[in-house]
mmCIF file of the N, C-alpha and C atoms, coordinates in Angstrom:
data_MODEL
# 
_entry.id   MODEL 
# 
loop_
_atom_site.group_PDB 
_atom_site.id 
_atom_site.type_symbol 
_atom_site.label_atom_id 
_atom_site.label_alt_id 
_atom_site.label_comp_id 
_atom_site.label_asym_id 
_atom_site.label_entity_id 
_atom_site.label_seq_id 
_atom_site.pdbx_PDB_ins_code 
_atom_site.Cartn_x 
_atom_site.Cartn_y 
_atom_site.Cartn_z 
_atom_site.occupancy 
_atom_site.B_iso_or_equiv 
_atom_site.pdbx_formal_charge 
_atom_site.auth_seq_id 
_atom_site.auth_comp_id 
_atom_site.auth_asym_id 
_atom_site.auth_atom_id 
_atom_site.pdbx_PDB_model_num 
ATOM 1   N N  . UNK A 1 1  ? 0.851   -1.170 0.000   1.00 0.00 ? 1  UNK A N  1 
ATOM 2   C CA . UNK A 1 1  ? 0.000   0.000  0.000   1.00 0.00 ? 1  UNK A CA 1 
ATOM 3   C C  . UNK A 1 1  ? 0.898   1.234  0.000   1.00 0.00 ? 1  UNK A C  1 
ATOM 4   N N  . UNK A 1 2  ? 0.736   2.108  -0.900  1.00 0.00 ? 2  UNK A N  1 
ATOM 5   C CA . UNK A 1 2  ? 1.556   3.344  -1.204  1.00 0.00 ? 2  UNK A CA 1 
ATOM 6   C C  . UNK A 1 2  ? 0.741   4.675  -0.098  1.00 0.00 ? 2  UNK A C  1 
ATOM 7   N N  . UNK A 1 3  ? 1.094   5.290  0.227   1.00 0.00 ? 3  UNK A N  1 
ATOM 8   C CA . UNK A 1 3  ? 0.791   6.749  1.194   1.00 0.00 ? 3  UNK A CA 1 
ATOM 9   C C  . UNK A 1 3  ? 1.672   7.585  0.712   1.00 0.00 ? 3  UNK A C  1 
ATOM 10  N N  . UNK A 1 4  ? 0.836   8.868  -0.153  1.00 0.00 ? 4  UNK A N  1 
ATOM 11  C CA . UNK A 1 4  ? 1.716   10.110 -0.149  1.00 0.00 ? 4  UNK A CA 1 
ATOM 12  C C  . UNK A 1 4  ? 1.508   10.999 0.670   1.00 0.00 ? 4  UNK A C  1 
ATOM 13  N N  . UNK A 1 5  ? 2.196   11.928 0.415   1.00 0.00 ? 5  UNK A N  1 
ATOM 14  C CA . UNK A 1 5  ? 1.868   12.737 1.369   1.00 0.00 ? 5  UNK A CA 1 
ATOM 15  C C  . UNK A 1 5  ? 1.472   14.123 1.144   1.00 0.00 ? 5  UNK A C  1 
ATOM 16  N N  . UNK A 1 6  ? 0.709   14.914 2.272   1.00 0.00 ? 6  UNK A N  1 
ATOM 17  C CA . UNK A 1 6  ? -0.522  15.446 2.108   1.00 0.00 ? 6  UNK A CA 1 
ATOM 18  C C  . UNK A 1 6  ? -0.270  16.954 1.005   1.00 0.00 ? 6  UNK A C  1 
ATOM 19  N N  . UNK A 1 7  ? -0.921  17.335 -0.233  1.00 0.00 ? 7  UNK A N  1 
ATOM 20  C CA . UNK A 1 7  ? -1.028  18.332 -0.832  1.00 0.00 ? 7  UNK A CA 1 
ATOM 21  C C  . UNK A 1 7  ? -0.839  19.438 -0.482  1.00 0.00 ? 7  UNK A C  1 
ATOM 22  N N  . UNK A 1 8  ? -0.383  20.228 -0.892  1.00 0.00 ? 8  UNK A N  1 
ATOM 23  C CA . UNK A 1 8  ? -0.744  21.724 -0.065  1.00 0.00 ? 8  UNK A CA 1 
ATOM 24  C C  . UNK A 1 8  ? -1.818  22.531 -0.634  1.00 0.00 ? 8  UNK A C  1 
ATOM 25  N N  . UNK A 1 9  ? -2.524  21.985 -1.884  1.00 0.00 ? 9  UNK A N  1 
ATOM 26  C CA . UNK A 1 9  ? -3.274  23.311 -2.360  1.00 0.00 ? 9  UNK A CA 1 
ATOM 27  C C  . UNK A 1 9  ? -4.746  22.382 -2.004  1.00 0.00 ? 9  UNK A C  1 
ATOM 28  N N  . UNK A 1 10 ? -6.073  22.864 -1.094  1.00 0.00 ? 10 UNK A N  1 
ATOM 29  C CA . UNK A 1 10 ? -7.387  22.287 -0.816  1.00 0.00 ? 10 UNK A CA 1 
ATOM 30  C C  . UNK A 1 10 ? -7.887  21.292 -1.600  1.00 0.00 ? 10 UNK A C  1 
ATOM 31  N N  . UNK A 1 11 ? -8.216  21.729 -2.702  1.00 0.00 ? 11 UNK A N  1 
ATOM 32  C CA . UNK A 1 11 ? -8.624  20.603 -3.513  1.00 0.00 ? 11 UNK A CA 1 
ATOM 33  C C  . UNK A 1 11 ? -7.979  19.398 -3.505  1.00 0.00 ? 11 UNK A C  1 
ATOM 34  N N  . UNK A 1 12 ? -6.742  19.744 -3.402  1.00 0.00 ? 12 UNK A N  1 
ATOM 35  C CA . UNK A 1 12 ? -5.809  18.214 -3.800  1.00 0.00 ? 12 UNK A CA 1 
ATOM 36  C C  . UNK A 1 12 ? -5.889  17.896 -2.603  1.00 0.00 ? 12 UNK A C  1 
ATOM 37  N N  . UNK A 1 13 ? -5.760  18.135 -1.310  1.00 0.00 ? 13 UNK A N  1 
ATOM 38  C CA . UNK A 1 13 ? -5.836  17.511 -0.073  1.00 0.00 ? 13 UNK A CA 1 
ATOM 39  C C  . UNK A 1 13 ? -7.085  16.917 0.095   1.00 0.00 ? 13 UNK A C  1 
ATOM 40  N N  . UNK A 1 14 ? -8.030  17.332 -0.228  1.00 0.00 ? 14 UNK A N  1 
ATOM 41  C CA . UNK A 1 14 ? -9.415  16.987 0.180   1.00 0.00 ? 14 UNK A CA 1 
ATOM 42  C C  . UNK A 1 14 ? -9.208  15.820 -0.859  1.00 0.00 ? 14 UNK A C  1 
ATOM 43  N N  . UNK A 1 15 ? -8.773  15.575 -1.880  1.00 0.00 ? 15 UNK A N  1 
ATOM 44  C CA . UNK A 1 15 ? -8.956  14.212 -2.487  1.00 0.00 ? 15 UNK A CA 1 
ATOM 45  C C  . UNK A 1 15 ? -8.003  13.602 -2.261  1.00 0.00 ? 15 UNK A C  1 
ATOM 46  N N  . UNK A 1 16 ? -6.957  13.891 -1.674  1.00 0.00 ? 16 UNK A N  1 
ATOM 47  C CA . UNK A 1 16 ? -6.057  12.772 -1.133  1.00 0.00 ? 16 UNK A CA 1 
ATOM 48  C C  . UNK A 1 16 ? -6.398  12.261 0.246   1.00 0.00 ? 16 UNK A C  1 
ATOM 49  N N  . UNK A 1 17 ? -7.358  13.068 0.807   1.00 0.00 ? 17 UNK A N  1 
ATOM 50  C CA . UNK A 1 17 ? -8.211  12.177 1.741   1.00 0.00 ? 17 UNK A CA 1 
ATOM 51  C C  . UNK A 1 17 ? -8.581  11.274 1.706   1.00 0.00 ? 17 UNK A C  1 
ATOM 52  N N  . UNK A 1 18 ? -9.502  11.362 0.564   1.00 0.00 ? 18 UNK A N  1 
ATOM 53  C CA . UNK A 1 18 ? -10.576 10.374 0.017   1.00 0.00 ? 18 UNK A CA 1 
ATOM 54  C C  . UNK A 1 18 ? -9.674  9.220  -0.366  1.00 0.00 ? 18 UNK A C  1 
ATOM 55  N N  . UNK A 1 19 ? -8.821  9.655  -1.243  1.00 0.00 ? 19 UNK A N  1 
ATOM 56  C CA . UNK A 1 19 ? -8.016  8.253  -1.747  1.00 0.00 ? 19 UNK A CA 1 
ATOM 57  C C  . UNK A 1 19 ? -7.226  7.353  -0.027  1.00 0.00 ? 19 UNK A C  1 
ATOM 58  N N  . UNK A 1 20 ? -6.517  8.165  0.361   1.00 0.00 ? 20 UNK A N  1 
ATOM 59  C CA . UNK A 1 20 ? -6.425  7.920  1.801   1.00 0.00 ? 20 UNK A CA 1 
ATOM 60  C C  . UNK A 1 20 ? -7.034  6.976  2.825   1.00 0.00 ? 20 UNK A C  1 
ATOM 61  N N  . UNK A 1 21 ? -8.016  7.086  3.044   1.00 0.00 ? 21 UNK A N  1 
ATOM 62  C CA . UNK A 1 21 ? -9.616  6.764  3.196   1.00 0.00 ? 21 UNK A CA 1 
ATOM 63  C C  . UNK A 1 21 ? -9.382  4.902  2.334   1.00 0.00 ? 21 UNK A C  1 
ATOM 64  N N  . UNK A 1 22 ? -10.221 5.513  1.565   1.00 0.00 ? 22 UNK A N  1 
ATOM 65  C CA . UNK A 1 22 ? -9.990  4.290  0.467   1.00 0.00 ? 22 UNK A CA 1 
ATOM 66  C C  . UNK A 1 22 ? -8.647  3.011  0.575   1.00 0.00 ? 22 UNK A C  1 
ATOM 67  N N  . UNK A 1 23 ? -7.568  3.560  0.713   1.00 0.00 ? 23 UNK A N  1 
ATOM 68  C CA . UNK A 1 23 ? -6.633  2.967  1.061   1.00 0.00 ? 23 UNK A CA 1 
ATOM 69  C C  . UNK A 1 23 ? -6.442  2.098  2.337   1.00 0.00 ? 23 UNK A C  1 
ATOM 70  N N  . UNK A 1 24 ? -6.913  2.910  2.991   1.00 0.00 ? 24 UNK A N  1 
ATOM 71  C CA . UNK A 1 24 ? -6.627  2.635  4.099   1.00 0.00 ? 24 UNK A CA 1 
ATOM 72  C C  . UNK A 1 24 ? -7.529  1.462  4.586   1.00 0.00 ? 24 UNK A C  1 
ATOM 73  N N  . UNK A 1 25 ? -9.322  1.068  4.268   1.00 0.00 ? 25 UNK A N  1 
ATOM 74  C CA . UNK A 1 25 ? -9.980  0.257  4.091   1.00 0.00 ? 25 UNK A CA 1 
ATOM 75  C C  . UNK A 1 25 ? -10.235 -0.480 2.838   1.00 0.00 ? 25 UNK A C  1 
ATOM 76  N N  . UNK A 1 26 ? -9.138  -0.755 2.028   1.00 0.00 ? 26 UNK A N  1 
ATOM 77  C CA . UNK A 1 26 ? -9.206  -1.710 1.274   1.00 0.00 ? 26 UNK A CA 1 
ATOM 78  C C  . UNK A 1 26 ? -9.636  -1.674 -0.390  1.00 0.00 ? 26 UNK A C  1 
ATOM 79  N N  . UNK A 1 27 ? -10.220 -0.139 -0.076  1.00 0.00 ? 27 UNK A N  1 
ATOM 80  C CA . UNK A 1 27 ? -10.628 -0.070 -1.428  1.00 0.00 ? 27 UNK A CA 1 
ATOM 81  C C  . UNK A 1 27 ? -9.819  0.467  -2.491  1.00 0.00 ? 27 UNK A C  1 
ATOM 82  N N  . UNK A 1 28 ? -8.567  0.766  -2.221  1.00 0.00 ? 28 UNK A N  1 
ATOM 83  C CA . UNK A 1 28 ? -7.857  1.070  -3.358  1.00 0.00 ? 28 UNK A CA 1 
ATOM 84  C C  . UNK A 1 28 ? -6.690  0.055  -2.995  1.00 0.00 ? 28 UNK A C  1 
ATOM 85  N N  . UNK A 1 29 ? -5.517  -0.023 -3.781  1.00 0.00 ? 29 UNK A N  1 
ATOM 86  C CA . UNK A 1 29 ? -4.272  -0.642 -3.834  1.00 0.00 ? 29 UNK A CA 1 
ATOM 87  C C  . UNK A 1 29 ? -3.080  0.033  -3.557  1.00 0.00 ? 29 UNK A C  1 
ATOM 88  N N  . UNK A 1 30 ? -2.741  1.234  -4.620  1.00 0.00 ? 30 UNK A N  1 
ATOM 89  C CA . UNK A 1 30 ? -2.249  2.181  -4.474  1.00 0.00 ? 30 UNK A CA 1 
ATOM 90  C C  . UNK A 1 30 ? -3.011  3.844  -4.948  1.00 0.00 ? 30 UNK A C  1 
ATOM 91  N N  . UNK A 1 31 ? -2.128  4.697  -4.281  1.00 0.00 ? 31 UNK A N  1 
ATOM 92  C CA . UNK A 1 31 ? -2.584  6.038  -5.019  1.00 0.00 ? 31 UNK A CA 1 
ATOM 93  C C  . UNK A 1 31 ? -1.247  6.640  -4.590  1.00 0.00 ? 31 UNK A C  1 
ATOM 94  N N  . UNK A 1 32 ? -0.793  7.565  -5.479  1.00 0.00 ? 32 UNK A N  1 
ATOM 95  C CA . UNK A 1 32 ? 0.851   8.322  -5.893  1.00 0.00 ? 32 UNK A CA 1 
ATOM 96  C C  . UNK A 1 32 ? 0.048   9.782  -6.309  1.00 0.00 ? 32 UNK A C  1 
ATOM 97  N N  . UNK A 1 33 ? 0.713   10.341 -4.863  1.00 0.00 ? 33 UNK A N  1 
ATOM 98  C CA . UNK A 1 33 ? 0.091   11.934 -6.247  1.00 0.00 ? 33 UNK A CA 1 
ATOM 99  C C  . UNK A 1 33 ? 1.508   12.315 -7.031  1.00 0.00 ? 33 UNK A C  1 
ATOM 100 N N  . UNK A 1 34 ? 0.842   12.576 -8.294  1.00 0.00 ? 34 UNK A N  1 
ATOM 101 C CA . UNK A 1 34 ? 1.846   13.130 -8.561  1.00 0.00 ? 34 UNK A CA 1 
ATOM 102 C C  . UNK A 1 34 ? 2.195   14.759 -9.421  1.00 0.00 ? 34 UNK A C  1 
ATOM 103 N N  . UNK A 1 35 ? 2.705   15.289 -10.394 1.00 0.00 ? 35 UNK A N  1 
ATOM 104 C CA . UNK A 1 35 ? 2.576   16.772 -10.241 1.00 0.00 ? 35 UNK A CA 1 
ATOM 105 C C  . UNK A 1 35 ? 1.964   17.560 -10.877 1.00 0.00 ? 35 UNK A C  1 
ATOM 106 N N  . UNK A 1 36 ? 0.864   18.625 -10.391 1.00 0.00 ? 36 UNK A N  1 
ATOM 107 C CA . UNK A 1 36 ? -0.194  19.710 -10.922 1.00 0.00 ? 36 UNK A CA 1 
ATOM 108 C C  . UNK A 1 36 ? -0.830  18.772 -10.649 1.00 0.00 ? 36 UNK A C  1 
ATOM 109 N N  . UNK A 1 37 ? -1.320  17.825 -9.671  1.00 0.00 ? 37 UNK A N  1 
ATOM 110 C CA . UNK A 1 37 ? -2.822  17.651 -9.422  1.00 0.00 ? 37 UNK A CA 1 
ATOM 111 C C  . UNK A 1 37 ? -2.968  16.647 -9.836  1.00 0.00 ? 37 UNK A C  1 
ATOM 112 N N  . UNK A 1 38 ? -1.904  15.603 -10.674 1.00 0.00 ? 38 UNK A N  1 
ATOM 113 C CA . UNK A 1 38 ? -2.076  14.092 -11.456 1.00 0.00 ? 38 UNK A CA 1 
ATOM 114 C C  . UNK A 1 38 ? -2.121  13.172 -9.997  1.00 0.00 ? 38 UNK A C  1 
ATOM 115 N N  . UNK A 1 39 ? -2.744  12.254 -10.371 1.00 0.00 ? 39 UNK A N  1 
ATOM 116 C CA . UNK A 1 39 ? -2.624  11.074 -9.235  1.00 0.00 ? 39 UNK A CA 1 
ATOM 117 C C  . UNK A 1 39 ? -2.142  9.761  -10.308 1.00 0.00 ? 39 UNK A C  1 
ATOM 118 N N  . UNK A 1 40 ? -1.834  9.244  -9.061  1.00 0.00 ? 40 UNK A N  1 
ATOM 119 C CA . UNK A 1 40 ? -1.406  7.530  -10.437 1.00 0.00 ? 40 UNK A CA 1 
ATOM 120 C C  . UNK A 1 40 ? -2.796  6.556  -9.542  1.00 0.00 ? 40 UNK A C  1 
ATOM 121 N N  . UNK A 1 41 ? -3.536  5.677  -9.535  1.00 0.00 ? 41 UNK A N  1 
ATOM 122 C CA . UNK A 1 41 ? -4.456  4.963  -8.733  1.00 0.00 ? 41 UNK A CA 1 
ATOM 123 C C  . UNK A 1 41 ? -4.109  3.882  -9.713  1.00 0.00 ? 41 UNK A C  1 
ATOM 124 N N  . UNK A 1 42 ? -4.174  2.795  -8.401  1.00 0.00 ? 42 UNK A N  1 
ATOM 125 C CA . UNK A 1 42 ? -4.628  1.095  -8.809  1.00 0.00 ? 42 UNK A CA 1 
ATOM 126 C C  . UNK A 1 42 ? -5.458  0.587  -8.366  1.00 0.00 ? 42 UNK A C  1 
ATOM 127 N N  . UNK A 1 43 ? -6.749  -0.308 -8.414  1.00 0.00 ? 43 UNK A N  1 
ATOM 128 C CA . UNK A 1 43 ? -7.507  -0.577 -7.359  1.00 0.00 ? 43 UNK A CA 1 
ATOM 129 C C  . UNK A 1 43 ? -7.201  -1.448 -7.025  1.00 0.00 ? 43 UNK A C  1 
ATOM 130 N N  . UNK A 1 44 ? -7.020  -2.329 -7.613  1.00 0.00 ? 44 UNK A N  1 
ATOM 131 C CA . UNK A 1 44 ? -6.250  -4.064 -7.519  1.00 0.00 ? 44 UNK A CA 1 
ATOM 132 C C  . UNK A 1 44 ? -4.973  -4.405 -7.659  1.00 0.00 ? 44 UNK A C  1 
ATOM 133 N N  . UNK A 1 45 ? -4.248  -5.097 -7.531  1.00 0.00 ? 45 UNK A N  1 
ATOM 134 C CA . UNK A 1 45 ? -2.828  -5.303 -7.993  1.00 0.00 ? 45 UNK A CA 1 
ATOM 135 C C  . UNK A 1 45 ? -3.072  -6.645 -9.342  1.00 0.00 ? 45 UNK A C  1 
ATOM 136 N N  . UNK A 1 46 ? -1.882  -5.980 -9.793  1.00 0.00 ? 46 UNK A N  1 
ATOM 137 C CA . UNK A 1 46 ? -2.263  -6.261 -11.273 1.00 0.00 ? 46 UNK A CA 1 
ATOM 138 C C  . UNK A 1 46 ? -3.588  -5.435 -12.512 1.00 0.00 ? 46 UNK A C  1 
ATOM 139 N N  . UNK A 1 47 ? -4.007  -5.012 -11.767 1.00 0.00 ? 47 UNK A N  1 
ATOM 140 C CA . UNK A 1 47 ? -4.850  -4.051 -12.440 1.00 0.00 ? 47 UNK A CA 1 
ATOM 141 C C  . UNK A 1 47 ? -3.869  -2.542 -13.208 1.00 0.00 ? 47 UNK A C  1 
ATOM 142 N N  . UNK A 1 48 ? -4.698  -2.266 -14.403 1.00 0.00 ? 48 UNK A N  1 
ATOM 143 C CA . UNK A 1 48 ? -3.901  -1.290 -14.958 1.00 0.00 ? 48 UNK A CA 1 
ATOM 144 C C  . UNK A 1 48 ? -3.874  0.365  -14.012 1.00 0.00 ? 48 UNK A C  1 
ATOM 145 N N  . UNK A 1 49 ? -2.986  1.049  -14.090 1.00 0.00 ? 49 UNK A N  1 
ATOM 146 C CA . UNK A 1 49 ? -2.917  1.911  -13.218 1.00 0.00 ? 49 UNK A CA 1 
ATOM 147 C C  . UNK A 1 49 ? -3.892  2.923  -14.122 1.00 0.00 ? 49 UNK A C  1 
ATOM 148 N N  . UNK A 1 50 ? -4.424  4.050  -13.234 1.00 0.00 ? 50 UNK A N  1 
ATOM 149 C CA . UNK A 1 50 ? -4.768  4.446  -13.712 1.00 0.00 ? 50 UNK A CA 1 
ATOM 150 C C  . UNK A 1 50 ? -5.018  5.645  -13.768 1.00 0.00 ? 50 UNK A C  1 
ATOM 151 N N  . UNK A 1 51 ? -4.685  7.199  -14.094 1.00 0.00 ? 51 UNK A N  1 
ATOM 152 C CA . UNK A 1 51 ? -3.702  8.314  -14.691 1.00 0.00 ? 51 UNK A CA 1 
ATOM 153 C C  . UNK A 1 51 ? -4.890  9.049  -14.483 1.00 0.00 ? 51 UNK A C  1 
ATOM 154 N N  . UNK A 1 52 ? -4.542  10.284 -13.321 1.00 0.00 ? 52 UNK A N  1 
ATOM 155 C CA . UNK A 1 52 ? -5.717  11.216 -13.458 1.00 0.00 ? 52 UNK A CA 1 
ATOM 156 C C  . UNK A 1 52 ? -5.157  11.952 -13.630 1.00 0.00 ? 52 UNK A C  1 
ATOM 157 N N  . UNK A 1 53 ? -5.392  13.165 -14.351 1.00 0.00 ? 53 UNK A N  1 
ATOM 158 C CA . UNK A 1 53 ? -4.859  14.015 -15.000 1.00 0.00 ? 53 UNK A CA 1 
ATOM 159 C C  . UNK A 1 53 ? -4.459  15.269 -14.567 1.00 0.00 ? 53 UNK A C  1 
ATOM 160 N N  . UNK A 1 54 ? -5.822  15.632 -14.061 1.00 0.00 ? 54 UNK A N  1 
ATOM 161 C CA . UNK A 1 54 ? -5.741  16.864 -12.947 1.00 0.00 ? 54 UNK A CA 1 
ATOM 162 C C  . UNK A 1 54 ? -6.842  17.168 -11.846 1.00 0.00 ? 54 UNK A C  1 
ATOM 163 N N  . UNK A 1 55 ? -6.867  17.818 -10.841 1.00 0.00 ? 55 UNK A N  1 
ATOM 164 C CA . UNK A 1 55 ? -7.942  17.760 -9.849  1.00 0.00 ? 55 UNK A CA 1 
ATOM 165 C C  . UNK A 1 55 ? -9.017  17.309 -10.300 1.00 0.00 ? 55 UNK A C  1 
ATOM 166 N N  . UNK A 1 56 ? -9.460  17.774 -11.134 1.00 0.00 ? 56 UNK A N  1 
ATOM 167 C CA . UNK A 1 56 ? -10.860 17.425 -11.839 1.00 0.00 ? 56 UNK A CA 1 
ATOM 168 C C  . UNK A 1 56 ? -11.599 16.089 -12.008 1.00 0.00 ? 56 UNK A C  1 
ATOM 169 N N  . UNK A 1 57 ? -10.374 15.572 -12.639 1.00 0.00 ? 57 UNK A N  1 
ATOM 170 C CA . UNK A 1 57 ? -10.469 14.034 -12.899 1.00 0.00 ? 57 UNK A CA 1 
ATOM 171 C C  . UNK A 1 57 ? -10.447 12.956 -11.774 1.00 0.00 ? 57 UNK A C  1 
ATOM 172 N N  . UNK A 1 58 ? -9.694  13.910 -10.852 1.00 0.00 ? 58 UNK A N  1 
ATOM 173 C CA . UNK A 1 58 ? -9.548  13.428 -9.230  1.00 0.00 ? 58 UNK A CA 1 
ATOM 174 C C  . UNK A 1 58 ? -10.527 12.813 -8.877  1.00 0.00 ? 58 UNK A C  1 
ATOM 175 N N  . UNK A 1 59 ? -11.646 14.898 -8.842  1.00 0.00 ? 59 UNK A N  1 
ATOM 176 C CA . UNK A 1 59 ? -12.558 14.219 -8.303  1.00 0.00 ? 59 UNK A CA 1 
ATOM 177 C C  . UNK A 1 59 ? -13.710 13.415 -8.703  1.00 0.00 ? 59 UNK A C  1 
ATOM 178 N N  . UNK A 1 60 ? -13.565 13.220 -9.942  1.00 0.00 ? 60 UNK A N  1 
ATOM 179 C CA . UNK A 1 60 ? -14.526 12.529 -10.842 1.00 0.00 ? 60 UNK A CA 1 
ATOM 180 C C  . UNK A 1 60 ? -14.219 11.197 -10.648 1.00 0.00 ? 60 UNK A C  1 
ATOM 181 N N  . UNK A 1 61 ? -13.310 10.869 -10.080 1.00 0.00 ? 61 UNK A N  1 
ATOM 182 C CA . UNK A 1 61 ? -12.217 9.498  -9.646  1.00 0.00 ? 61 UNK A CA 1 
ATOM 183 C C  . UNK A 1 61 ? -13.007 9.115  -8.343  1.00 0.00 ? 61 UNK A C  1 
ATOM 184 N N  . UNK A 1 62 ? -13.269 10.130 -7.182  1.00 0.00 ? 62 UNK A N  1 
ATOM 185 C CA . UNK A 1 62 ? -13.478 9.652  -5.899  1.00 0.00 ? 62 UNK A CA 1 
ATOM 186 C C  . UNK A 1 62 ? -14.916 9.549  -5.847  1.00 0.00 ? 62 UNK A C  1 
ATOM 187 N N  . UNK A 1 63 ? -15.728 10.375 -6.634  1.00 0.00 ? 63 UNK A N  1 
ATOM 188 C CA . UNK A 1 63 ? -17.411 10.080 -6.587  1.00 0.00 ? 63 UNK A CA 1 
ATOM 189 C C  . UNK A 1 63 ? -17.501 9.230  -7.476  1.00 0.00 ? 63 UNK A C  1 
ATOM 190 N N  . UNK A 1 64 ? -17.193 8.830  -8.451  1.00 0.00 ? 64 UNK A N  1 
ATOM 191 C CA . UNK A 1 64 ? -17.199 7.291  -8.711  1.00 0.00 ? 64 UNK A CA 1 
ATOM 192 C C  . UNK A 1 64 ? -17.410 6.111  -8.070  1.00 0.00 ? 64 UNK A C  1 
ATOM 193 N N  . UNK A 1 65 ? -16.061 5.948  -6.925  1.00 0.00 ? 65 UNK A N  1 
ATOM 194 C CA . UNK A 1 65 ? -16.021 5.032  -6.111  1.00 0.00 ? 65 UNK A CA 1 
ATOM 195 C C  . UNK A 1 65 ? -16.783 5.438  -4.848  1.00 0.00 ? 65 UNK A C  1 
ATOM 196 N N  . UNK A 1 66 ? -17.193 6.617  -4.697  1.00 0.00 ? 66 UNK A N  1 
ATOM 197 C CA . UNK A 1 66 ? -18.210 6.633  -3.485  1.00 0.00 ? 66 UNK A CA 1 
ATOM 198 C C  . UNK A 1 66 ? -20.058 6.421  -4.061  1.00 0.00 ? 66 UNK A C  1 
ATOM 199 N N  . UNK A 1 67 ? -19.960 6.568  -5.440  1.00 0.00 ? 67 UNK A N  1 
ATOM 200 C CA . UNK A 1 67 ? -21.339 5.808  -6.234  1.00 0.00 ? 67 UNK A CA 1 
ATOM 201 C C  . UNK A 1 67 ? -21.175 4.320  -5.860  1.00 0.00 ? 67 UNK A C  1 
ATOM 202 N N  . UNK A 1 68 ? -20.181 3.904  -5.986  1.00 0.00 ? 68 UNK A N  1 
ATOM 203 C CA . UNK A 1 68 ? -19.979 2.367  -6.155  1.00 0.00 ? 68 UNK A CA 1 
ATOM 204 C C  . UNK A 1 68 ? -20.426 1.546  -4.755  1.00 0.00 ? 68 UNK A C  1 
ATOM 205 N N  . UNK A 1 69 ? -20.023 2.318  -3.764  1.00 0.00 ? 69 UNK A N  1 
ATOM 206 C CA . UNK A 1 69 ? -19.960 2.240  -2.488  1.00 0.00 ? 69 UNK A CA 1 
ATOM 207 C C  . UNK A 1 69 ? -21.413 2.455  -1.866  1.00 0.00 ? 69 UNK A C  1 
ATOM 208 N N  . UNK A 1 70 ? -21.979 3.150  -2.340  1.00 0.00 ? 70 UNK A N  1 
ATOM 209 C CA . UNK A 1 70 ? -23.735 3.510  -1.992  1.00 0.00 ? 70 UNK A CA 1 
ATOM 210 C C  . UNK A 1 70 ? -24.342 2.581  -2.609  1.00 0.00 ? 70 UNK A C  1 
ATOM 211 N N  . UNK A 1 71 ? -24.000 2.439  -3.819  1.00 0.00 ? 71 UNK A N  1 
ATOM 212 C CA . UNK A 1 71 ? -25.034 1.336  -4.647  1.00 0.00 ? 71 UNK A CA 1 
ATOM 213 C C  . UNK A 1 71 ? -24.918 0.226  -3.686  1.00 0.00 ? 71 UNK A C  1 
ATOM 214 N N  . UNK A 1 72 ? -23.523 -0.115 -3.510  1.00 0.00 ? 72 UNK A N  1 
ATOM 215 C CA . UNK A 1 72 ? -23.400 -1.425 -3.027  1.00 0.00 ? 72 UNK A CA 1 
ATOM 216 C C  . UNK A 1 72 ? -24.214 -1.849 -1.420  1.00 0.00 ? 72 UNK A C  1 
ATOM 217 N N  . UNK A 1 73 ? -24.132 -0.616 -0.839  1.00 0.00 ? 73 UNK A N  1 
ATOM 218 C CA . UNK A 1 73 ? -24.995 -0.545 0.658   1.00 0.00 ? 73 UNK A CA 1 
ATOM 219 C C  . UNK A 1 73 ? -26.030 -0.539 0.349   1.00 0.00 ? 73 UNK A C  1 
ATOM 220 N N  . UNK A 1 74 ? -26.394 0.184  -0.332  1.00 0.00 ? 74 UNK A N  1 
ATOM 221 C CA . UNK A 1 74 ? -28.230 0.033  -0.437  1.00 0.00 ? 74 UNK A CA 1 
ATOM 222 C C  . UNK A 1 74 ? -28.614 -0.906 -1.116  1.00 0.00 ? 74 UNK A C  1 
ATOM 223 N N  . UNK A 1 75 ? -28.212 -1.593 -1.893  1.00 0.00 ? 75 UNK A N  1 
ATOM 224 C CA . UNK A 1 75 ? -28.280 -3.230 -3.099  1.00 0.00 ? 75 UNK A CA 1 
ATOM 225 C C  . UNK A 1 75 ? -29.145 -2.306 -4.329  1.00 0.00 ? 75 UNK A C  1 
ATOM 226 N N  . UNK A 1 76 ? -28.268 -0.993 -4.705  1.00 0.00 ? 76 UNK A N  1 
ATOM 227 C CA . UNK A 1 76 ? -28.680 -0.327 -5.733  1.00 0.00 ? 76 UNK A CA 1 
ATOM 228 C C  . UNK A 1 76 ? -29.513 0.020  -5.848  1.00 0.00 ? 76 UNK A C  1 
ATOM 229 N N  . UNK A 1 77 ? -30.576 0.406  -4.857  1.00 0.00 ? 77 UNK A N  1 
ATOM 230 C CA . UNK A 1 77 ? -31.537 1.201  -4.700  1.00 0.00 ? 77 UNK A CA 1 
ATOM 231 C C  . UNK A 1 77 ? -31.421 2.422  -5.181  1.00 0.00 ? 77 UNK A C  1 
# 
């Protein structure tokens, strides 16, 4: 399990929370930030990594997996 460390500009911290978070209970593999706001994410090992580009994509990255995460609690209600 990879841990970077924490952003300095809000946005990027607030989603390195989330990935954080995620990490930390299982739901991701790795997450790498890396520079202007790119992240690297794996969810699985052996799974292809996968390249966010900039905050944006971040966060389009973390409500994804927090859709995934609701569906799955409620049985997609």
């Amino acid at each position: 399990m990879t841990h970077a460390a924490a952003p300095d500009q809000f946005e990027d911290r607030l989603v390195w929370a989330f990935l954080h978070t995620f990490l930390r209970y299982g739901l991701l593999h790795s997450a790498v930030d890396g520079p202007e706001g790119q992240w690297f994410v794996q969810i699985t090992p052996g799974e292809k990594i996968h390249h966010l580009t900039d905050t944006e994509d971040a966060f389009d990255f973390v409500l994804d997996i927090l859709e995934i995460i609701h569906d799955a609690r409620d049985g997609g209600q």
